[in-house]
C-alpha positions as CSV (number, residue, x, y, z in Angstrom):
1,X,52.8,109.9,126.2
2,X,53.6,110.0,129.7
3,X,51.3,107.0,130.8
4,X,53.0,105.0,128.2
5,X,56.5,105.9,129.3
6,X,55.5,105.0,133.0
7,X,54.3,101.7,132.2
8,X,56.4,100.6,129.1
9,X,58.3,98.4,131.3
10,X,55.5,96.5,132.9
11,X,53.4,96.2,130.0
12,X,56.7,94.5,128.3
13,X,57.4,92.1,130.5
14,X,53.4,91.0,131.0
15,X,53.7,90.8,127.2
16,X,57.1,88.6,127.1
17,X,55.3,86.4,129.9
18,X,51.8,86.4,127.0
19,X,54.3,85.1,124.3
20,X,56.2,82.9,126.4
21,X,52.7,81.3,127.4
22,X,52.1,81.2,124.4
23,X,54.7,79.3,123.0
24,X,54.9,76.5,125.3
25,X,51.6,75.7,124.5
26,X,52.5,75.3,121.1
27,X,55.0,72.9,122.0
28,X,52.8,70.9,124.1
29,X,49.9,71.0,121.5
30,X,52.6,69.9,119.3
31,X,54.0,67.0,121.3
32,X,50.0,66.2,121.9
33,X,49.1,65.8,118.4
34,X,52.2,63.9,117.7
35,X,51.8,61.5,120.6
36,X,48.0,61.1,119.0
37,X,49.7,60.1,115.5
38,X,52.1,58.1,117.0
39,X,49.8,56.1,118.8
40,X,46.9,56.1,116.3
41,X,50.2,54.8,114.1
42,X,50.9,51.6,116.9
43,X,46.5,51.0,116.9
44,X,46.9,51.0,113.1
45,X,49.9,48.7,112.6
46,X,48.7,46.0,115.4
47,X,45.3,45.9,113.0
48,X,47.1,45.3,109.8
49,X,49.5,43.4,111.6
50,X,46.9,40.7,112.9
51,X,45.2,40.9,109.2
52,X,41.8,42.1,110.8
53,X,42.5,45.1,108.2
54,X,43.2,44.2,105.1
55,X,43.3,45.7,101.7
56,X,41.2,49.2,101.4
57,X,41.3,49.5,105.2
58,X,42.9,52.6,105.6
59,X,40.8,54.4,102.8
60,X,37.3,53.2,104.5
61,X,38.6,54.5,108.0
62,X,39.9,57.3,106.4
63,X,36.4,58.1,104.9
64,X,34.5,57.5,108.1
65,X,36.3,59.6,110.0
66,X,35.6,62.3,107.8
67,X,32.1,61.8,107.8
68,X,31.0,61.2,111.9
69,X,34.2,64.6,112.2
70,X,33.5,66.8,109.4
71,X,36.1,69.5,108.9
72,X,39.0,66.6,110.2
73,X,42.2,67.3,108.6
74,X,45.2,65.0,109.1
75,X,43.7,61.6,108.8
76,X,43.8,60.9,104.9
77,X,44.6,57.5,103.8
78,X,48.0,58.5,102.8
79,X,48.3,60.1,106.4
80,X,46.8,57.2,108.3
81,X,50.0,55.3,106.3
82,X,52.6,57.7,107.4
83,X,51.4,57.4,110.8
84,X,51.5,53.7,111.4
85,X,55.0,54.4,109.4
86,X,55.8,56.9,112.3
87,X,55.4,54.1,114.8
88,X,57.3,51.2,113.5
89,X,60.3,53.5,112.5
90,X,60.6,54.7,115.8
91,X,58.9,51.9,118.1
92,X,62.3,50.2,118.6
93,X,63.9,52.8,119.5
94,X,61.2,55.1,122.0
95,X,58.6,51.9,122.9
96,X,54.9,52.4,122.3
97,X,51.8,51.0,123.7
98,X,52.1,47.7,125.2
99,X,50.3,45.1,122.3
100,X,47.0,44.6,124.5
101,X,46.1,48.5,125.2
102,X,46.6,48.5,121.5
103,X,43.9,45.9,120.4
104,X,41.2,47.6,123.2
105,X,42.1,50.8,121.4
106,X,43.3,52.5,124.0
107,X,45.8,55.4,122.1
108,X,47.6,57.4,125.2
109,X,48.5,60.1,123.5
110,X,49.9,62.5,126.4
111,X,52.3,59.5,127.6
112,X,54.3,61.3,124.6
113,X,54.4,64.6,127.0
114,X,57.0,62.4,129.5
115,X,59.3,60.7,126.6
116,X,62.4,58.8,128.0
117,X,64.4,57.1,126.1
118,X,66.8,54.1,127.6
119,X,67.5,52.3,124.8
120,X,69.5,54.8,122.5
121,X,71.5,57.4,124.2
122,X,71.8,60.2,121.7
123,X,68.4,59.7,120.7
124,X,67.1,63.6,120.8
125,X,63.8,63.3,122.4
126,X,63.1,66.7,122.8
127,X,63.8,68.0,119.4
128,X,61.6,64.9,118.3
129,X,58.8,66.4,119.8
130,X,59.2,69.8,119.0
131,X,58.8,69.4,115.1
132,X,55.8,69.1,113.2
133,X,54.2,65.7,111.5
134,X,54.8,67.1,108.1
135,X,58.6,66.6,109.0
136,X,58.9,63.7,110.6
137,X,57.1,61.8,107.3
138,X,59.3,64.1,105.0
139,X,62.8,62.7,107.0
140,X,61.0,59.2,107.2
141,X,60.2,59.0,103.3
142,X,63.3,60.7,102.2
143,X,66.0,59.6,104.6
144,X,66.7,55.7,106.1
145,X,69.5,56.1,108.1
146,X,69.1,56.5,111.6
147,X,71.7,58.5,112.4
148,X,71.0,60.9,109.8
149,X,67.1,60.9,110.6
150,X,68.5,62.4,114.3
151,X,70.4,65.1,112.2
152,X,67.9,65.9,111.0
153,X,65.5,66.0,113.3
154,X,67.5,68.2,115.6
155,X,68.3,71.0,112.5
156,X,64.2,70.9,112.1
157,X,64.2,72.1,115.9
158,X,66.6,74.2,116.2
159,X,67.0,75.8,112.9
160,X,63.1,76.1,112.7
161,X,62.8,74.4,109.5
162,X,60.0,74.6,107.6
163,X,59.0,71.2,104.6
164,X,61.0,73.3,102.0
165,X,63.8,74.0,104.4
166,X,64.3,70.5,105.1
167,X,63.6,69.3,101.8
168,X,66.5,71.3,101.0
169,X,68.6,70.6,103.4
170,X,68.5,66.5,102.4
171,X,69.1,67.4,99.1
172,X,71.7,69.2,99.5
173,X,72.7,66.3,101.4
174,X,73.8,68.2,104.7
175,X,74.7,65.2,106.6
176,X,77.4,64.2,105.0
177,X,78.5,67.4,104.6
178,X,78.9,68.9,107.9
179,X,82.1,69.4,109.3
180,X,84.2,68.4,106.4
181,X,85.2,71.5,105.0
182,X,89.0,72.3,105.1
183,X,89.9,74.8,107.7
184,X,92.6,76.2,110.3
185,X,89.6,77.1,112.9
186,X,91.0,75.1,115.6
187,X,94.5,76.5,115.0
188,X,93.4,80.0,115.3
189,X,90.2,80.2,117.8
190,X,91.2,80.5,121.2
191,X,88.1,78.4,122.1
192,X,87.7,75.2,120.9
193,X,84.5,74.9,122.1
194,X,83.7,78.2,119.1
195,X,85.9,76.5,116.9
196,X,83.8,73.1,116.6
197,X,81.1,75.2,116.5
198,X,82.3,76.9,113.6
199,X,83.4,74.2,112.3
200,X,79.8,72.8,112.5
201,X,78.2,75.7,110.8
202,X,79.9,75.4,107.8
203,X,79.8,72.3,105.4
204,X,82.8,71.4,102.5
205,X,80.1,71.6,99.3
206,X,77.4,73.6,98.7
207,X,74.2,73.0,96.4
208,X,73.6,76.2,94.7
209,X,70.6,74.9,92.2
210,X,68.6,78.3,91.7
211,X,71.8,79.0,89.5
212,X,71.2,78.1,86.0
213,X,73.6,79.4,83.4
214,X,71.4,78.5,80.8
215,X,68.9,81.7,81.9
216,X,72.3,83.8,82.0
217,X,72.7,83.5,77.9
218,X,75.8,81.2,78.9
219,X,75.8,77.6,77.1
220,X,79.6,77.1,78.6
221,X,79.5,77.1,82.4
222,X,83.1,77.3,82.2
223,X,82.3,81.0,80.5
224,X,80.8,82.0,83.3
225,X,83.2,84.2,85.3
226,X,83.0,85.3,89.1
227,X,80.8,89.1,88.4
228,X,78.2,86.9,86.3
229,X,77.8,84.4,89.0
230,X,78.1,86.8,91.9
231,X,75.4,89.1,90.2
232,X,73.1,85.7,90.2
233,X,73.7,84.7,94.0
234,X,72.9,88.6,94.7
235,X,69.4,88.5,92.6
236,X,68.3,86.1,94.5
237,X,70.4,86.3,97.9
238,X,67.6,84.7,100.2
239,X,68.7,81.1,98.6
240,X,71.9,81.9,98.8
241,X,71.9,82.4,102.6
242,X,69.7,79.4,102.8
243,X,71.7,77.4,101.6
244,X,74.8,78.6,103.9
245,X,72.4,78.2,106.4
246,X,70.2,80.2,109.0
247,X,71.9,83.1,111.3
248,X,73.2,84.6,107.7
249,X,72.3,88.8,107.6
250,X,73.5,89.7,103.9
251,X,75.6,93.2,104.3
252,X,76.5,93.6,100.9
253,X,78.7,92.3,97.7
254,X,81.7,94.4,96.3
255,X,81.9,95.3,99.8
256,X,84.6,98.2,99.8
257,X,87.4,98.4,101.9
258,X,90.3,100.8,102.5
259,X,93.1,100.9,104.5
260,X,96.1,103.2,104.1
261,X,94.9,104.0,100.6
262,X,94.2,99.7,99.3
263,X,90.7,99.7,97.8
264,X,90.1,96.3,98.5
265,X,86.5,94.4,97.1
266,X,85.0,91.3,99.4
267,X,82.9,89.5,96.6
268,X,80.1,88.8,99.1
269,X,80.0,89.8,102.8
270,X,77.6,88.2,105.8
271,X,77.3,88.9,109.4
272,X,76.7,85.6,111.2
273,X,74.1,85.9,114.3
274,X,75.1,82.5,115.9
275,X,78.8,83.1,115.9
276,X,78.9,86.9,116.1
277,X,81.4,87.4,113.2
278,X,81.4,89.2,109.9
279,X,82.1,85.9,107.2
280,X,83.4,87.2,104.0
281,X,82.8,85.0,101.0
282,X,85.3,85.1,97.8
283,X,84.0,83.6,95.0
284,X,85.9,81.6,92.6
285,X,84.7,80.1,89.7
286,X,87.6,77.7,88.7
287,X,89.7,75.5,90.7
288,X,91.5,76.5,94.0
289,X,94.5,78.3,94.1
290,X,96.4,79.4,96.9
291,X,96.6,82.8,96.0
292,X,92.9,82.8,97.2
293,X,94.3,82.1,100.7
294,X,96.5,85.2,101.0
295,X,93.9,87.4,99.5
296,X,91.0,86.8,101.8
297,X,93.5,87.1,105.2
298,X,94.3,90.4,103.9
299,X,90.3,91.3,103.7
300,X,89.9,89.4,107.3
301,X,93.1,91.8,109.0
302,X,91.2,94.6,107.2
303,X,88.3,93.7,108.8
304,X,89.0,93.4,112.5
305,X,91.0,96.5,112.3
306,X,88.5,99.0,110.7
307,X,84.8,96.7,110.3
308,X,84.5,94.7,113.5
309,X,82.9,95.6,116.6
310,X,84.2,95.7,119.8
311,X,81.5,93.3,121.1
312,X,81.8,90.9,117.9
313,X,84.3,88.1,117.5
314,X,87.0,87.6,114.7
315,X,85.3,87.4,111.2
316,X,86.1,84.8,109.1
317,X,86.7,83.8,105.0
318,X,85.3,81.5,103.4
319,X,86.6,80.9,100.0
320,X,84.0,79.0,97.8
321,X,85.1,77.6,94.4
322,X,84.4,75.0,91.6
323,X,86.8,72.5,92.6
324,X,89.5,71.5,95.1
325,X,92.1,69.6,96.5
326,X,91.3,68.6,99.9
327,X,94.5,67.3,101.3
328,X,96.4,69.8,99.5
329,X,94.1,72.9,100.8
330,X,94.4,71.2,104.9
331,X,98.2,71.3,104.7
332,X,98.4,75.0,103.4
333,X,95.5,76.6,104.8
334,X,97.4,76.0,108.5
335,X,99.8,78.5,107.7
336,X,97.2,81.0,108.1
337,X,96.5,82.9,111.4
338,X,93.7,83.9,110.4
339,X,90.0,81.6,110.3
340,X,89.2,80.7,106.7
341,X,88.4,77.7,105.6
342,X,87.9,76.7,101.1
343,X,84.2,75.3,99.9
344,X,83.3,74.1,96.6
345,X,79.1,74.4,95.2
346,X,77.3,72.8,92.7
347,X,75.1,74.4,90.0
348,X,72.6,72.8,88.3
349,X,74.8,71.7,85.3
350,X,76.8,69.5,87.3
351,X,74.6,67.3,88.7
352,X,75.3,64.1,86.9
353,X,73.3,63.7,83.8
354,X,71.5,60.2,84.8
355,X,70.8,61.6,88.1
356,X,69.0,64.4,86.1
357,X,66.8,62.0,84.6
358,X,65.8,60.4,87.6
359,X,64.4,63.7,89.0
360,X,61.0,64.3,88.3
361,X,59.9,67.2,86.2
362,X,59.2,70.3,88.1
363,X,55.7,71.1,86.5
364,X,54.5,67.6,87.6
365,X,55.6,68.2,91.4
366,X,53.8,71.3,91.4
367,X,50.7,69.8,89.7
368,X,51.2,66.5,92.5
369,X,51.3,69.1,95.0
370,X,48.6,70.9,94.3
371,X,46.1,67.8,94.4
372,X,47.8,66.4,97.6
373,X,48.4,69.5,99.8
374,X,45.1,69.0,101.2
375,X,45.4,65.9,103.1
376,X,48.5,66.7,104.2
377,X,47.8,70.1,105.9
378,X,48.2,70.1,109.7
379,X,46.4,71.7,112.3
């Protein structure tokens, strides 16, 4: 016991220098094999490009590879697609190989190590190369804005998405979601720089599509009041925080409080790593009413008074219901001292009908998924 007490602290910090090793050779295996794709992507466009491959080119390739590499995983014909779709997405923007080393095959694939990129200023280069080729075709087949590609891109970085993460996240349609819910954070932060922040975290609508009232006996959604819905989100409270987002702890719902002999009840209550803070969630399952307002500051004074931690920073109320005035809520929640801000959510059963039937049926995606995984997996 003694040895290990004498050398804990030198044994941790050769370990913290292992893992950091060892992570920034993840990233640069990562930015390698993306530069590969990218430029096997520019070799494979300037061939279709100049017709010498034609029609069933990409599956004969495909095959050959596999046979002179067995074990190869990556290059399927679908993949050999997505990768010469890689390059002439993002060819305009970041450059490529210059048109004669691409017809004497020569694929520089560290040049991706060094990316600078002139052309587009916010262009985030380093968050491009620090997510995986899985997502980078997922935001190229599912997303075609450009703008919204580079959200994207930088939430797969620095949220750590994984392909069902992101796949979330754009339907859920983050994007046009972020920082549009109303709020009084920049009236009562003394930091502007935390209030955008805040801001940013939090988006004006929510997708909650695990909810189904059908599997809770209700046919009315309407008849589905605020214990009935909160007893769902609790059941399965890992979607919930993913779709509020990552930094989310879940402390508890019905989260008692009492000061000077109130019992008071938050609905659902989070602490927020990111921003430091306690959020406490009220959840409303009709329209918004300003009531809601005065009843989540009194939580919030509760709160930093008995519940917050010296070192933590204000917590903050979010009240999340079915519907809302958006004007209406920006003018009166600025009477408010303390940081809320009012979110509506989705369930299942209001996603327009015709946009129901465009969606394919979940049992084929599972059974499409099962047949393609393989040629999609990544090394």
């Amino acid at each position: 016991m003694g040895d290990y007490i004498e050398y804990n602290d030198d044994v941790q910090a050769i370990k913290q220098a292992i893992l950091q090793s060892q992570y920034q050779a993840a990233k640069r295996a990562n930015a390698l094999q993306l530069g590969l794709y990218y430029s096997v992507g520019g070799f494979v466009s300037e061939r279709v490009e100049s017709g010498r491959w034609g029609e069933g080119a990409l599956k004969a390739v495909s095959g050959q590879l596999q046979r002179e590499l067995p074990g190869l995983r990556g290059f399927s014909e679908r993949n050999l697609y997505y990768m010469k779709t890689l390059y002439e997405v993002w060819a305009p923007v970041i450059g490529g190989a210059s048109d004669s080393a691409l017809a004497s095959a020569e694929l520089p694939s560290d040049d991706f190590l060094h990316l600078q990129v002139q052309k587009v200023p916010d262009f985030p280069a380093k968050d491009f190369l620090g997510i995986g080729f899985t997502q980078h075709r997922t935001i190229l087949e599912k997303v075609k804005d450009r703008d919204e590609r580079f959200f994207y891109i930088r939430c797969c970085a620095r949220e750590h998405y994984r392909v069902e993460d992101l796949r979330r996240a754009i339907k859920r349609d983050d994007y046009h979601h972020q920082g549009q819910m109303p709020n009084n954070f920049l009236a009562t932060m003394p930091s502007s720089q935390r209030a955008l922040r805040v801001i940013e975290t939090f988006k004006d609508e929510y997708l909650l599509d695990y909810m189904n009232t059908e599997e809770l006996g209700v046919r009315d959604p309407a008849d589905v009041d605020e214990r009935v819905a909160e007893r769902t989100m609790i059941q399965d409270v890992k979607n919930f925080i993913m779709a509020f987002g990552r930094g989310f702890t879940f402390v508890g719902n019905q989260y008692h409080l009492d000061a000077f002999g109130e019992d008071q009840y938050i609905d659902l209550l989070f602490f927020n790593r990111d921003l430091n803070c306690l959020v406490a969630v009220e959840l409303k399952c009709g329209p918004f009413k300003t009531a809601y307002l005065g009843q989540i500051s009194g939580y919030l004074a509760v709160l930093d008074k008995f519940e917050k931690k010296e070192h933590e920073n204000p917590s903050i109320g979010i009240v999340l219901c079915k519907d809302m005035n958006k004007a209406f809520v920006n003018l009166v929640i600025q009477s408010y001292t303390s940081p809320m801000g009012v979110a509506t959510y989705l369930t299942p059963e209001d996603i327009p009908h015709d946009l129901q039937e465009a969606l394919p049926d979940i049992d084929d995606l599972k059974a499409l998924l099962e047949t393609c995984i393989p040629d999609f997996c990544m090394t």
